[in-house]
NUBAKOL-16684 format. One record per residue (C-alpha): x, y, z; chain; residue number from 1. Coordinates in Angstrom, 3 decimals, always signed. Each point is the difference from the previous one (the first is absolute). Layout:
          X          Y          Z   ch     i
          X          Y          Z    A   NUM
...
END
This chain:
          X          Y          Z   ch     i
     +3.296    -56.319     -6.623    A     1
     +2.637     +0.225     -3.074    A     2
     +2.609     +1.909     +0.285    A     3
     +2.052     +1.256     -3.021    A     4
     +3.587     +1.411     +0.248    A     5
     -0.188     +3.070     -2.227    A     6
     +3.847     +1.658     -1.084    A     7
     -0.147     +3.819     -0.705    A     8
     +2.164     +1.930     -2.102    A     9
     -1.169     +3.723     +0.538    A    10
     +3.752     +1.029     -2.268    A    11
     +0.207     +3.407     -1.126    A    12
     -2.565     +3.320     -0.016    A    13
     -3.334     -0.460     +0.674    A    14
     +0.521     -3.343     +0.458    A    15
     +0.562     +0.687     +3.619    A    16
     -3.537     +1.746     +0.471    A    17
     -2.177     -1.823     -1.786    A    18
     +1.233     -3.391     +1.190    A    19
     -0.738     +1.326     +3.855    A    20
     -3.452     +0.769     -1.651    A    21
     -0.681     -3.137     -1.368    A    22
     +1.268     -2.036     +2.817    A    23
     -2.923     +1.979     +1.810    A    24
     -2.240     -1.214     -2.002    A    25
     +0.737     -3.593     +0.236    A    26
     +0.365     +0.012     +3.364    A    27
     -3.849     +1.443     +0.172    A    28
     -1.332     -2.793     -1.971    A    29
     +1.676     -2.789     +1.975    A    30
     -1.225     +0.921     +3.072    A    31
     -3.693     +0.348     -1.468    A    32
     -0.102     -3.125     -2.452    A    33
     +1.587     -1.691     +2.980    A    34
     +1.188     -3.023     -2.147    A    35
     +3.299     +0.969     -0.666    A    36
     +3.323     +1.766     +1.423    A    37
     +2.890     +1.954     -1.256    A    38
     +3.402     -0.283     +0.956    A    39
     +2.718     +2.312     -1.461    A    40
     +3.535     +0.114     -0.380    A    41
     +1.985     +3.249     -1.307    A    42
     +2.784     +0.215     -2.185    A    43
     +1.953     +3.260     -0.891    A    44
     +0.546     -0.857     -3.545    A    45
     +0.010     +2.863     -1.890    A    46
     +2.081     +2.688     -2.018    A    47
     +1.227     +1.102     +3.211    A    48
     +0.881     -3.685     +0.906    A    49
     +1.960     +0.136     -3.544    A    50
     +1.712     +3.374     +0.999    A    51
     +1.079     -1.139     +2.999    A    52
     +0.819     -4.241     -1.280    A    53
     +0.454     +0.501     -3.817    A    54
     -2.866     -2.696     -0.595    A    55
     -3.704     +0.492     +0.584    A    56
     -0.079     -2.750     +1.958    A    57
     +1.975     -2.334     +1.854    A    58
     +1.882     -3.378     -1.981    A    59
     -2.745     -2.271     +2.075    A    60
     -3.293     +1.789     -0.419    A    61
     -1.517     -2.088     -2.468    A    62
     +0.456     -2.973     +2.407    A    63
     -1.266     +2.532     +2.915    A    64
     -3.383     +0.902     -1.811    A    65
     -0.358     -3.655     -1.173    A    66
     -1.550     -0.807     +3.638    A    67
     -3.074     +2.597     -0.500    A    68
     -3.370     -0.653     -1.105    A    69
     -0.122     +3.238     -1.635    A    70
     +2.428     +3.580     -0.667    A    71
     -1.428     +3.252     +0.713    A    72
     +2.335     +2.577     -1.928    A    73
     -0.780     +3.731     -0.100    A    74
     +2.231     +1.628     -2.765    A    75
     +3.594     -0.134     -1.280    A    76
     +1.911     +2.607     -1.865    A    77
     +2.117     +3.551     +1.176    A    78
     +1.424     +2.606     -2.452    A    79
     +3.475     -1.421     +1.821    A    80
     +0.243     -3.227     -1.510    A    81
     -0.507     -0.475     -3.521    A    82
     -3.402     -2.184     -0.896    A    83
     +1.431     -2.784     -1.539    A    84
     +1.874     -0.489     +3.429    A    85
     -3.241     +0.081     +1.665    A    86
     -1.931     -1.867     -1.316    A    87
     +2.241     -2.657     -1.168    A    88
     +1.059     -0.391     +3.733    A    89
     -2.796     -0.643     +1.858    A    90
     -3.533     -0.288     -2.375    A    91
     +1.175     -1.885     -3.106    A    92
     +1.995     -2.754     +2.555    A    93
     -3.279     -0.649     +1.678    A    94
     -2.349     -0.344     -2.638    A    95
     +1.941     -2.207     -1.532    A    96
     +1.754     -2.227     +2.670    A    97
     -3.308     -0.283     +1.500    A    98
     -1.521     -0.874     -3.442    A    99
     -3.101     +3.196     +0.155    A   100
     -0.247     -0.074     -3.389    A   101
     -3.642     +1.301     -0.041    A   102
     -0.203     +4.041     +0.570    A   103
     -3.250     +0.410     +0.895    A   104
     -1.312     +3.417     -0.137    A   105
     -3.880     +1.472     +0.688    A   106
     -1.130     +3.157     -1.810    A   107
     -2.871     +1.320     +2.079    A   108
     -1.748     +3.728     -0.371    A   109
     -1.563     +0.569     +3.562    A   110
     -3.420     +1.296     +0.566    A   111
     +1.018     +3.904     +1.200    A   112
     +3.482     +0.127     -1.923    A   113
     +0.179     +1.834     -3.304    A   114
     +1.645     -1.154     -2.909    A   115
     +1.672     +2.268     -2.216    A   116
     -1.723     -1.889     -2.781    A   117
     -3.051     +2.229     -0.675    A   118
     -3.611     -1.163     +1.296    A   119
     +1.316     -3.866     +0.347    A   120
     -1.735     -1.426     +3.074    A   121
     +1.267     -2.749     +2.430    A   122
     -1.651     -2.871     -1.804    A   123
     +2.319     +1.265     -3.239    A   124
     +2.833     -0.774     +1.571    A   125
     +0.570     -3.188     +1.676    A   126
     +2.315     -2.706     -1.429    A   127
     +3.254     -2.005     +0.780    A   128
     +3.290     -0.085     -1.580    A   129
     +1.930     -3.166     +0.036    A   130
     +3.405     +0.490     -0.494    A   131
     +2.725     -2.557     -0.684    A   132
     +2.382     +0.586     +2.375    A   133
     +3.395     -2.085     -0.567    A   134
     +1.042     -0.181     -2.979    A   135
     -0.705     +1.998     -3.661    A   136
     +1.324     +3.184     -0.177    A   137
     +1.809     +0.749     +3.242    A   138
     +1.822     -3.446     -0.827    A   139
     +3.690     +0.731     +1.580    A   140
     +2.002     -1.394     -3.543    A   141
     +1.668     +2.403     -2.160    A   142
     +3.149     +2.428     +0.844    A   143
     +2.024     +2.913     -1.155    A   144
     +3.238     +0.078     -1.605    A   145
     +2.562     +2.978     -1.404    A   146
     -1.509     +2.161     +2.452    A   147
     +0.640     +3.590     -0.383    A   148
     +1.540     -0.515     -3.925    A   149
     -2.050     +0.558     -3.145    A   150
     -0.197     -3.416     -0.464    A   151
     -1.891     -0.921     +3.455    A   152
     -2.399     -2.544     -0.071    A   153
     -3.178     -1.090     +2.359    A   154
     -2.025     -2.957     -0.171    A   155
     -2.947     -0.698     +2.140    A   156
     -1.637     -3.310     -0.880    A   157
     -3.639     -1.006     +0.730    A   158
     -0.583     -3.673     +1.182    A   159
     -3.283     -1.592     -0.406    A   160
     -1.072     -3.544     +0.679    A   161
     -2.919     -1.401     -1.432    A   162
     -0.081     -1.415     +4.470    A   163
     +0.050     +3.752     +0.882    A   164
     -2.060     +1.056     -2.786    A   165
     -2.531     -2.966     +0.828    A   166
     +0.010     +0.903     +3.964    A   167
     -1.313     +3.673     +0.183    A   168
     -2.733     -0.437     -3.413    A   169
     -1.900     -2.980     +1.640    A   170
     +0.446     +1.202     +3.607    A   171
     -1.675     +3.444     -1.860    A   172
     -3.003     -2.150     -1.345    A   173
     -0.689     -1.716     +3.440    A   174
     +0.386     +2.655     +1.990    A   175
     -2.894     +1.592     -2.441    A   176
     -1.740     -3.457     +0.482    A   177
     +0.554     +0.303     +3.732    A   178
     -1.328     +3.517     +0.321    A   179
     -2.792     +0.352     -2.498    A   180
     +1.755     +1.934     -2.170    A   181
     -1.172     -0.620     -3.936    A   182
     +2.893     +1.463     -2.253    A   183
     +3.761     -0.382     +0.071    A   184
     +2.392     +2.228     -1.969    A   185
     +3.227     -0.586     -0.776    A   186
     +2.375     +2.916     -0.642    A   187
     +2.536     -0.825     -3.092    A   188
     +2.219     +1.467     -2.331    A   189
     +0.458     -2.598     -3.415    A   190
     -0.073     +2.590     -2.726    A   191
     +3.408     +1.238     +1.443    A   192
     +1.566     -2.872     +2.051    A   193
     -0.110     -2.693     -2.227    A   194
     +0.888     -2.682     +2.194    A   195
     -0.512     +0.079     +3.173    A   196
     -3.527     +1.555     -0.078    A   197
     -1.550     -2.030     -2.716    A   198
     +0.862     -3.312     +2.272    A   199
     -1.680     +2.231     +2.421    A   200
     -3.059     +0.367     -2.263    A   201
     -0.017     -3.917     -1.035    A   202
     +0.022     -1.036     +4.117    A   203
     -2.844     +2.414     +0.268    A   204
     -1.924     -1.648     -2.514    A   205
     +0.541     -3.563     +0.505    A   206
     -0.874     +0.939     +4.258    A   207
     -3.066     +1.787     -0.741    A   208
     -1.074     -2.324     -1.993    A   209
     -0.508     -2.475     +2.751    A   210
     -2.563     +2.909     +1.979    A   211
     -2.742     +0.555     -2.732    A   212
     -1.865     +1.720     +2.723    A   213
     +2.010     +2.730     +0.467    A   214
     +0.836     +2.431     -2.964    A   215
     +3.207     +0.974     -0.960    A   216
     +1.792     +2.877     -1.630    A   217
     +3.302     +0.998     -1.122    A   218
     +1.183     +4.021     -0.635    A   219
     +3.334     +0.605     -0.653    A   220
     +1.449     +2.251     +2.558    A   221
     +0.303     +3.301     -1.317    A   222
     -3.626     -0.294     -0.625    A   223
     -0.905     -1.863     +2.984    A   224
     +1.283     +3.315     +2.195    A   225
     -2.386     +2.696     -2.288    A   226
     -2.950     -2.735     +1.190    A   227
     +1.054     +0.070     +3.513    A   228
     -0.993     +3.798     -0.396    A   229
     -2.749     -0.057     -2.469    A   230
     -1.728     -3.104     +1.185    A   231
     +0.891     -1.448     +3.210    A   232
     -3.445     -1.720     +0.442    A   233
     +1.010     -1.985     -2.654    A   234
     +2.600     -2.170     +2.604    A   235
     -0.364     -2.763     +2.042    A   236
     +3.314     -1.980     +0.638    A   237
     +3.069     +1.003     -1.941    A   238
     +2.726     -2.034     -0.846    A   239
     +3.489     +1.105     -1.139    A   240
     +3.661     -0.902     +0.216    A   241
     +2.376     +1.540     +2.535    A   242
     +0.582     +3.387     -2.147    A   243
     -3.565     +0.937     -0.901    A   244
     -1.300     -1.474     +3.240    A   245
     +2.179     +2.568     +2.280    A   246
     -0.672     +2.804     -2.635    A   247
     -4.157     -0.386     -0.216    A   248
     -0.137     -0.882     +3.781    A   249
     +1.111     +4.079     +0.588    A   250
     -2.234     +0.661     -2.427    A   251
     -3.061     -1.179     +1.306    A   252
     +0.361     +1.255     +3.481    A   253
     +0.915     +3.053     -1.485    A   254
     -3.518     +0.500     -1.435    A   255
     -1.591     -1.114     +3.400    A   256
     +1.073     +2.748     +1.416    A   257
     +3.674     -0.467     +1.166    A   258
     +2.945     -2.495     +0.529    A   259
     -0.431     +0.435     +3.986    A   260
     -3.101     -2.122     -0.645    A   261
     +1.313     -3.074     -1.221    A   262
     +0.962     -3.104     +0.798    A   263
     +1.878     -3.046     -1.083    A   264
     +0.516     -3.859     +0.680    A   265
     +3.346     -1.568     -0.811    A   266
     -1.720     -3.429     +0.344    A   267
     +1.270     -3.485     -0.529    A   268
     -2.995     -1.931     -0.163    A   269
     +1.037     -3.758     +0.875    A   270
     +1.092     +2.508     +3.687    A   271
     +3.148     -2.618     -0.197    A   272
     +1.706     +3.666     +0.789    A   273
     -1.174     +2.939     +1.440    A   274
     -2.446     +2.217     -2.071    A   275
     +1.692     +4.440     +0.897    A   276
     -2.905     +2.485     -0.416    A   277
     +0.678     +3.726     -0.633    A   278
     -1.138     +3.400     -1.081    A   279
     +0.781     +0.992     -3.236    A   280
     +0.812     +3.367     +0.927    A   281
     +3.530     -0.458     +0.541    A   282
     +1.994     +2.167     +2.741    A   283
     -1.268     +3.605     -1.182    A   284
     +3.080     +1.715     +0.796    A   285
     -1.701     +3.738     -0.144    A   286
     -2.386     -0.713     +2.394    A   287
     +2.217     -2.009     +2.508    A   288
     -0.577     +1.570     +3.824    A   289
     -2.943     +1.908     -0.632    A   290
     -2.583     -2.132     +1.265    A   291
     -2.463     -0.610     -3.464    A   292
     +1.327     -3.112     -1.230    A   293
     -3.072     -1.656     -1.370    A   294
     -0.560     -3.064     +2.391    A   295
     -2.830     -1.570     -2.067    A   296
     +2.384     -2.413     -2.714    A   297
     +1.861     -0.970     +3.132    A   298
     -2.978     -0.767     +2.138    A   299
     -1.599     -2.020     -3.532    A   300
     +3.057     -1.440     -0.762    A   301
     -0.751     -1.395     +4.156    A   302
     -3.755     -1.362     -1.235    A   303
     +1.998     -2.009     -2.799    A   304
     +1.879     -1.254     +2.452    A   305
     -2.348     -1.225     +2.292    A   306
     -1.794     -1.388     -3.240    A   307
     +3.004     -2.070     -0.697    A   308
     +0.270     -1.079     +3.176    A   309
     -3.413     -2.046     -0.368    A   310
     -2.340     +3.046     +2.025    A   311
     -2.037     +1.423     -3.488    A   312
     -2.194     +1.703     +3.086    A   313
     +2.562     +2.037     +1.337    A   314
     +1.087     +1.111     -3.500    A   315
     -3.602     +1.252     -0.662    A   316
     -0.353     +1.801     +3.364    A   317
     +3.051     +1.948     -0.489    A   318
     -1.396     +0.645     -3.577    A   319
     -3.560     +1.254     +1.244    A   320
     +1.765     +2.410     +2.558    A   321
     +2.469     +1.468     -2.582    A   322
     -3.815     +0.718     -2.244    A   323
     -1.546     +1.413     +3.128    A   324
     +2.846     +2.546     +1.232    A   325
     +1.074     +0.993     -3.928    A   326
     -4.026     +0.272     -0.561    A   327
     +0.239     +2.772     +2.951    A   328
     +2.517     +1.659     -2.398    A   329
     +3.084     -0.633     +3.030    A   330
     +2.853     -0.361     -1.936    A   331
     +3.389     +1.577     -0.659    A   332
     +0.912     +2.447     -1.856    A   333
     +0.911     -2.122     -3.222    A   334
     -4.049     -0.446     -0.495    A   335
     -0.005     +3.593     +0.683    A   336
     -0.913     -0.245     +3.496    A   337
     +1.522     +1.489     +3.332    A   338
     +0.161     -3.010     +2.076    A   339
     +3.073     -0.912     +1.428    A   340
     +1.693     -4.174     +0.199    A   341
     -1.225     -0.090     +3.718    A   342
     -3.760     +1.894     -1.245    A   343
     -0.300     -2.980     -2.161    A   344
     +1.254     -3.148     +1.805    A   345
     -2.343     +1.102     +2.931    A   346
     -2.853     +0.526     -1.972    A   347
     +0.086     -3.608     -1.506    A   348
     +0.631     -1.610     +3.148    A   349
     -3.019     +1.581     +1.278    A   350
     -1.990     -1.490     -3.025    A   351
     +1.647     -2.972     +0.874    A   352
     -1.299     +0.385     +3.541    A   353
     -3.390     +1.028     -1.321    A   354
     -0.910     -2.940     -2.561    A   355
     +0.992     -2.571     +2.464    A   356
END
């Protein structure tokens, strides 16, 4: 039996209730598929690790995590340290050391949630973003100088490489190819940034030339968010740069029904690293302690996991329990139920149970 050696990050808020949940979860469908185990090891790495240490994590980390087949973070971020500190301490160091430079992101409307879009039905919305996740926008070049004087002046360069830029459009058109998916869309912006988007566009073109069977589409982004809304149906697989990528993958959740839904994959395919899998949510500071953290991106984010990891089975019977209990309209108060974290957990690791 194969046994993987899973790292957990739980961090700040609600990562440390959902991550309980979707360790749950896991641990359910090991012991039913009965092909696989789970080992974990904890760290404390966290803003409370940065209040305490000054870094989000320790000097060595990097080298610590580099010995897992896979990272299972729950959320990062506290109104006590600034965000750039956050995230540029613990996140942005491990999607890029450990070269996850897809972000891949499911946009899924459940059978028994409601979407605030009016009369749209589950099979409207259902699509994937595909983010590219180490290098464009969020590109750490650029600084600040005369700070505080009327001449102060802030530069924040974008880097893209026709290697990244290559990387995240044709993994978008296999992973379309892989799943049956028939249109790819790539999110752009080259009637206002005139350089780096129209390379962008050209990369497109020349990639999806090479997949005649599957159509693709370009909006620019301003106009690619009003279709998120107006027509979501119209989505299959999404592809956009590290900037549009983080902005539409809110969006689309958003429209399922809520950001305690959804899930992500910071993957890097060739696994020569370790893929880290996480809720989108981030660490919900308002509802920290009160028990109705939304344990369903955490306990996805889990199936991608598990997906990575070579058991597509697994993945899909975490995916048909998630249907089943949200179907029963048990969820938390986000998708305007009264459930509580625990309500939920249970009820999918009874489906879990159930199905098997």
């Amino acid at each position: 039996m194969k046994e993987f050696h899973i790292a957990v990050i739980p961090g700040d808020g609600i990562g440390k209730e959902v991550v309980p949940a979707g360790k749950v979860v896991l641990n359910t469908v090991a012991e039913v598929h009965g092909g696989f185990k789970l080992k974990y090891d904890e760290f404390p790495w966290s803003c409370e690790y940065y209040s305490q240490h000054k870094v989000m994590m320790p000097e060595n980390a990097l080298e610590i995590l580099k010995g897992y087949d896979a990272i299972y973070l729950g959320a990062v971020g506290s109104p006590d340290v600034p965000d750039h500190i956050s995230l540029w301490g613990l996140l942005i160091p491990i999607r890029r050391h450990f070269q996850q430079y897809i972000n891949l992101r499911p946009v899924k409307l459940f059978e028994g949630v409601k979407s605030p879009l009016a009369d749209c039905k589950p099979e409207d919305i259902d699509f994937v973003v595909i983010r590219e996740n180490n290098e464009g926008e969020y590109s750490d070049i650029g600084g600040r100088i005369y700070s505080g004087t009327e001449r102060e002046l802030v530069v924040q360069n974008s880097i893209f490489t026709r290697y990244g830029v290559e990387k995240v459009i044709r993994y978008a058109f296999e992973y379309a190819k892989a799943t049956g998916r028939k249109r790819v869309t790539a999110a752009t912006k080259s009637n206002g940034i005139s350089y780096t988007m129209p390379f962008w566009d050209e990369i497109f073109a020349e990639i999806s030339s090479e997949y005649p069977s599957i159509e693709a589409d370009k909006f620019h982004i301003d106009t690619l968010t009003a279709k998120f809304v107006l027509n979501p149906g119209h989505f299959d697989v999404v592809v956009g740069s590290n900037l549009f990528g983080d902005i539409l993958s809110d969006l689309g959740p958003a429209i399922a029904g809520s950001l305690g839904i959804a899930a992500s994959a910071n993957l890097n395919p060739e696994k020569k690293f370790p893929s880290m899998f996480e809720p989108v949510h981030g660490s919900a500071p308002d509802i920290v302690g009160k028990g109705i953290a939304n344990p369903v991106g955490q306990i996805w984010s889990g199936a991608l996991m598990l997906e990575h990891l070579g058991y597509p089975d697994a993945k899909e019977l975490i995916m048909q329990a998630i249907q089943n209990t949200l179907k029963k309209h048990i969820y938390t108060p986000d998708l305007g139920g009264t459930a509580s974290t625990q309500d939920v957990t249970s009820a999918i690791t009874e489906e879990i149970t159930k199905i098997c």
